[in-house]
C-alpha positions as CSV (number, residue, x, y, z in Angstrom):
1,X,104.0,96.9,114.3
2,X,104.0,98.3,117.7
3,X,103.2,101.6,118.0
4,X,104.7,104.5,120.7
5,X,102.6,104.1,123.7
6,X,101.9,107.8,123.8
7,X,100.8,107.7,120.3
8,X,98.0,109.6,119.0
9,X,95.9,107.8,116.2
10,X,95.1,109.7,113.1
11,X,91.7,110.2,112.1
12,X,90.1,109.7,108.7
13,X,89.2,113.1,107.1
14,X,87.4,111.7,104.2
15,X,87.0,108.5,101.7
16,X,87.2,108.1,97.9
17,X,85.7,105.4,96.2
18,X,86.7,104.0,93.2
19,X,86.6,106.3,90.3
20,X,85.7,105.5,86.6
21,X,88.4,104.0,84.4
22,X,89.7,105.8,81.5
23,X,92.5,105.1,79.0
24,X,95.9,107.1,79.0
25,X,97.2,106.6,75.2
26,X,96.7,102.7,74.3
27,X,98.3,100.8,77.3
28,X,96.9,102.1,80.7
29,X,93.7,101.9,81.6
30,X,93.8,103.7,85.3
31,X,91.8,104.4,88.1
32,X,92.5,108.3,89.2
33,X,92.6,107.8,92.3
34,X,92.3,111.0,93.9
35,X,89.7,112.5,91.3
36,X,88.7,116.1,91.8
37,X,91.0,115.9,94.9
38,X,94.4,116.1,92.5
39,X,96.4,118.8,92.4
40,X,94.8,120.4,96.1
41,X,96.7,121.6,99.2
42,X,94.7,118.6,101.0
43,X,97.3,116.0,99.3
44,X,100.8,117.9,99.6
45,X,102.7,117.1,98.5
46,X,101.4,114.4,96.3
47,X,99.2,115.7,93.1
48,X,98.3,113.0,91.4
49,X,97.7,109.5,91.5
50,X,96.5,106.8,88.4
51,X,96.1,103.3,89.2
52,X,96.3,100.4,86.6
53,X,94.6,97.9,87.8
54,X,95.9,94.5,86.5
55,X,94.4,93.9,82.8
56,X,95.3,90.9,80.7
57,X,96.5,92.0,77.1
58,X,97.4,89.5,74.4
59,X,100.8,89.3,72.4
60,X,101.4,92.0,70.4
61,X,104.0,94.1,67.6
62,X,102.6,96.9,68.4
63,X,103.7,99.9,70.4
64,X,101.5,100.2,74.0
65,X,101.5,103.3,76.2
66,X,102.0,106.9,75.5
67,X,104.3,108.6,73.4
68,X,106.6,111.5,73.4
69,X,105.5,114.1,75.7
70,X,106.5,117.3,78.6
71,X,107.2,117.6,81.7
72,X,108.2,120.6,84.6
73,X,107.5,121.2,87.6
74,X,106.9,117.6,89.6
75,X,108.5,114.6,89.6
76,X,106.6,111.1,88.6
77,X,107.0,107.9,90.6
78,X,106.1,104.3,88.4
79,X,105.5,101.4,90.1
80,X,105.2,98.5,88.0
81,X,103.7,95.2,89.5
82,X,102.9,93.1,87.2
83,X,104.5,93.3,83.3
84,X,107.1,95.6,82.6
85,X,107.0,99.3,81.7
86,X,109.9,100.6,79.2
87,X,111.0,104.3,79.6
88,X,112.9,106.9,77.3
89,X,113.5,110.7,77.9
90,X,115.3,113.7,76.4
91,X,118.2,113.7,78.7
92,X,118.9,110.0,77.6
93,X,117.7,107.7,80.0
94,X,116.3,104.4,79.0
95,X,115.5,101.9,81.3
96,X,112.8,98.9,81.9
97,X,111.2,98.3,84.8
98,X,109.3,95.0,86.1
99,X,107.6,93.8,89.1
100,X,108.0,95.6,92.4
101,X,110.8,98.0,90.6
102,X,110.3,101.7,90.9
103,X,111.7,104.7,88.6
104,X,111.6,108.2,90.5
105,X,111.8,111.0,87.3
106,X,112.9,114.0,88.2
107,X,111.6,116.7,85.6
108,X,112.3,119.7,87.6
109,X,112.9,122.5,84.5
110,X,111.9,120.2,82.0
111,X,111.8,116.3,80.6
112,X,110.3,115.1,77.9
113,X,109.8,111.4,77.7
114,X,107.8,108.3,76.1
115,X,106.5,105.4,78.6
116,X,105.3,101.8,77.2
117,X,104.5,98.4,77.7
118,X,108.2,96.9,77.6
119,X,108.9,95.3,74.5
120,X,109.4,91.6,75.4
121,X,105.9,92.3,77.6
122,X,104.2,93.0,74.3
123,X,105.6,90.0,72.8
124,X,104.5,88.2,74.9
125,X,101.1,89.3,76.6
126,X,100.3,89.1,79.8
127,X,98.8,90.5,83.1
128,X,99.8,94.2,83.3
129,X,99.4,96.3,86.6
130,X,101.1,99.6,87.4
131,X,100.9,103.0,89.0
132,X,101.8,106.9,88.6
133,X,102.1,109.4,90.9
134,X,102.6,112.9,90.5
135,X,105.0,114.7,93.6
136,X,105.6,118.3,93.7
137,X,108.4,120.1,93.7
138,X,109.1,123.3,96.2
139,X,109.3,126.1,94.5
140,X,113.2,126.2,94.8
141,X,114.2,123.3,93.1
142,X,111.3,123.2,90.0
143,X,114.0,125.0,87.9
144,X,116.7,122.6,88.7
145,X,118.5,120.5,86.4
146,X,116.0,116.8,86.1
147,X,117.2,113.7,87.6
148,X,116.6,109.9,86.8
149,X,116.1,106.9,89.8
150,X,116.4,103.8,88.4
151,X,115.3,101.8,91.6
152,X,115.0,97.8,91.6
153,X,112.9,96.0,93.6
154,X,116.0,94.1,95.0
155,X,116.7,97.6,96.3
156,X,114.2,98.3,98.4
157,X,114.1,96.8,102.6
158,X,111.4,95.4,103.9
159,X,110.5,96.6,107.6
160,X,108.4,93.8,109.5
161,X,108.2,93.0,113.4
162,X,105.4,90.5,112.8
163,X,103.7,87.7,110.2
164,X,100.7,90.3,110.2
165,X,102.1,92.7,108.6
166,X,105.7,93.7,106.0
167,X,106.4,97.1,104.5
168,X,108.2,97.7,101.6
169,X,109.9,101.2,101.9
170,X,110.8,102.9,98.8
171,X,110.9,106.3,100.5
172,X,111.2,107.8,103.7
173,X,111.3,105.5,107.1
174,X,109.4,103.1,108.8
175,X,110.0,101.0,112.1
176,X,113.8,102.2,111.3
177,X,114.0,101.2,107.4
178,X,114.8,103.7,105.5
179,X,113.8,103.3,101.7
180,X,116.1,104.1,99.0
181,X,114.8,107.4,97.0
182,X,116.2,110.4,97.6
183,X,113.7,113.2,98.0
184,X,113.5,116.9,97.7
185,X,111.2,116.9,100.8
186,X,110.1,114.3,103.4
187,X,108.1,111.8,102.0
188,X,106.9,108.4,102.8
189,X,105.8,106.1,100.1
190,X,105.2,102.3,101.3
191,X,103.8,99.5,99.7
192,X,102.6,97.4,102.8
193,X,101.4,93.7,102.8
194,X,98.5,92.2,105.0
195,X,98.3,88.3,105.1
196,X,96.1,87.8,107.5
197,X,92.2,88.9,107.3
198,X,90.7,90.6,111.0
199,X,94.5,91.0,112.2
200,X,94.6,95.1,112.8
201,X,98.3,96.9,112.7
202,X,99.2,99.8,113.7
203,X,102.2,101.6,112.3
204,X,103.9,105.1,113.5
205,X,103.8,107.6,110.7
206,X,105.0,111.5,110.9
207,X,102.7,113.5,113.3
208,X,101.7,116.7,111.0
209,X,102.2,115.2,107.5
210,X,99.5,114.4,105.2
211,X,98.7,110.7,104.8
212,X,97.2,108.9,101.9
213,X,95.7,105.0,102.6
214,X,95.0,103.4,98.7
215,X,93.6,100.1,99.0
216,X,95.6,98.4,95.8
217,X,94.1,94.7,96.7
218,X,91.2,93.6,99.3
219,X,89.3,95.6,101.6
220,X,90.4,97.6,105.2
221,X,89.0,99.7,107.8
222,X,91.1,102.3,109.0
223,X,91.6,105.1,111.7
224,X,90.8,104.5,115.6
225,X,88.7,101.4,116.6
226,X,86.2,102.9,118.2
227,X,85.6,105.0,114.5
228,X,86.8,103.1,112.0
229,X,86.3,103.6,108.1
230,X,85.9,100.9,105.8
231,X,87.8,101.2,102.3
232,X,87.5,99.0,99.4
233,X,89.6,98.0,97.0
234,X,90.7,100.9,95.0
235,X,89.6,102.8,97.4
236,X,91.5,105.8,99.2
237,X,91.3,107.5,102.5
238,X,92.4,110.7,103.5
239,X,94.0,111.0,107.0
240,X,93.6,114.2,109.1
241,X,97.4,115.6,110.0
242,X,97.1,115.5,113.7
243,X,97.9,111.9,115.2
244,X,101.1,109.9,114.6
245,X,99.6,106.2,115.0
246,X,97.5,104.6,111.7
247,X,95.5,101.5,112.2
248,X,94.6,99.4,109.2
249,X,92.5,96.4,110.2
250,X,92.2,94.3,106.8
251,X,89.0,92.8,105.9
252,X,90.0,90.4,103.7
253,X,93.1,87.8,103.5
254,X,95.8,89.7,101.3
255,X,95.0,92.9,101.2
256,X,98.1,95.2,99.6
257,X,98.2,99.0,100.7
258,X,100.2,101.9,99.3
259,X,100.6,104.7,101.9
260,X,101.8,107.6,100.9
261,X,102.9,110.3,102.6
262,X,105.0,114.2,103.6
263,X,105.3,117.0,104.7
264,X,103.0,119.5,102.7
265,X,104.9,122.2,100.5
266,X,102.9,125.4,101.8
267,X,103.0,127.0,98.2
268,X,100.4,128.2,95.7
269,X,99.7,125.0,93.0
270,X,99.3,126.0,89.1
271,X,99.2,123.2,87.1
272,X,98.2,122.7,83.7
273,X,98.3,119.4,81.6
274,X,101.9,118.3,82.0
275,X,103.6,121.2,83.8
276,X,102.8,122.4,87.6
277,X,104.3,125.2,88.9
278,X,103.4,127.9,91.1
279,X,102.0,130.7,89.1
280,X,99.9,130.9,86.0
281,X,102.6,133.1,84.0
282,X,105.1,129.8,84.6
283,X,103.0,127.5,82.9
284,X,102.7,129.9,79.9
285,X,106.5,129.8,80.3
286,X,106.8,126.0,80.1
287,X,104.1,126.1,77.2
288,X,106.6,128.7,75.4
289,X,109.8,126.7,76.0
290,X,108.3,123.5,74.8
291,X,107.0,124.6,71.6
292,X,110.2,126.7,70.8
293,X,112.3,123.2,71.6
294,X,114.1,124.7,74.7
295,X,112.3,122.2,77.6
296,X,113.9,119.1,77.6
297,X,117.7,120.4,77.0
């Protein structure tokens, strides 16, 4: 993608490897990708971020994934990739999603919902791969009534200017695609392809917003050429804000790349199991309403 000839390129701040794998209820086994990073002002206005890597599982009757649970404060972004993911909440959405489909949840003052391995999936068996990621809400709208966005991967444009590299936007803009969620704050979250091993891009992203480089499949080096940083797969790097020109040079023939990106939220972060919200006494708040039945209505 060509970049603005007065472009600045961002820097890399820092790089996470891979961390260790854990289980969330019976069906995901994730990655959390930003480790003791979640849930700092050094991600705003992203929190959180668990990666399935694909797993075979065999046919089975049985229920897979997590069960009935909160949420306030955030919203949660699913990406499934491979198998299908099958969602329920309090305010009566139920919807499945499969490969390349996303579903933006809303939870603002509260949600509670229930997220499994799709039924026919389970039947079935099957390579599963997924994410979750965890956005924050400004203070102003974490009280608002929650929200559901069902969004199919038939939804979502694709912004390429070349065989070396294709972008699918769910959020924000690239090269003058605008993806299809609807945010409460700028965001960018792409999902960008690179074919070709040793053939570097270069893609304009927001000067002043923080931006997050995962490495879902293959290997990259990223940042200016003259200091570039290598990532592996699973991988993340954290860009410095200055600079509105990213360079990914992939290492490997391929590779798949989630960026995300935004403007950060300049707000205090309290956040506690399910709920985040900006003071401690909120989250004993959210606490309260949930076990006295009123989050969720």
């Amino acid at each position: 993608m060509a970049p603005s000839s007065a472009g600045l390129m961002k820097r890399v701040k820092s790089v996470l490897p891979p961390s260790g794998r854990h289980w969330v209820g019976n069906g995901f086994h994730v990655y959390p990708v930003f480790a003791n990073k979640a849930f700092t002002a050094e991600l705003s206005p992203w929190l959180m971020f668990d990666y399935a890597a694909p797993k075979s599982f065999p046919p089975t009757s049985s229920k897979l994934g997590v069960g009935t649970h909160p949420h306030r404060g955030f919203e949660t972004v699913t990406i499934a990739f491979q198998g299908e993911v099958e969602h329920g909440d309090s305010v009566g959405n139920r919807d499945v999603i499969g490969p390349g489909d996303v579903q933006w949840m809303t939870a603002a003052r509260g949600i509670i919902h229930e997220e499994y391995h799709s039924t026919n999936f389970a039947k079935t068996g099957g390579t599963f791969e997924m994410c979750q990621l965890w956005l924050n809400l400004p203070k102003k709208d974490k009280m608002k009534k929650p929200e559901y966005q069902p969004i199919l991967a038939k939804q979502i444009p694709t912004a390429t200017t070349s065989t070396d590299c294709s972008v699918r936007v769910i959020a924000g803009t690239c090269h003058g695609v605008t993806g299809p969620a609807k945010t409460h704050t700028p965001v960018n979250l792409w999902d960008i392809a690179l074919p070709t091993a040793n053939r570097p891009v270069e893609i304009e992203v927001p000067a002043n917003h923080n931006t997050i480089v995962f490495v879902r499949r293959g290997k990259i080096a990223v940042g200016p050429s003259e200091k570039p940083h290598e990532v592996e797969s699973q991988g993340v790097a954290l860009m410095h804000r200055d600079g509105d020109i990213l360079r990914i040079d992939p290492k490997e023939k391929d590779t798949q790349v989630l960026l995300l990106g935004g403007e950060p939220i300049d707000e205090p972060i309290a956040a506690q199991g399910p709920f985040v919200m900006n003071t401690h006494d909120e989250i004993r708040q959210a606490h309260m309403d949930f076990m006295s039945g009123k989050l969720g209505r």
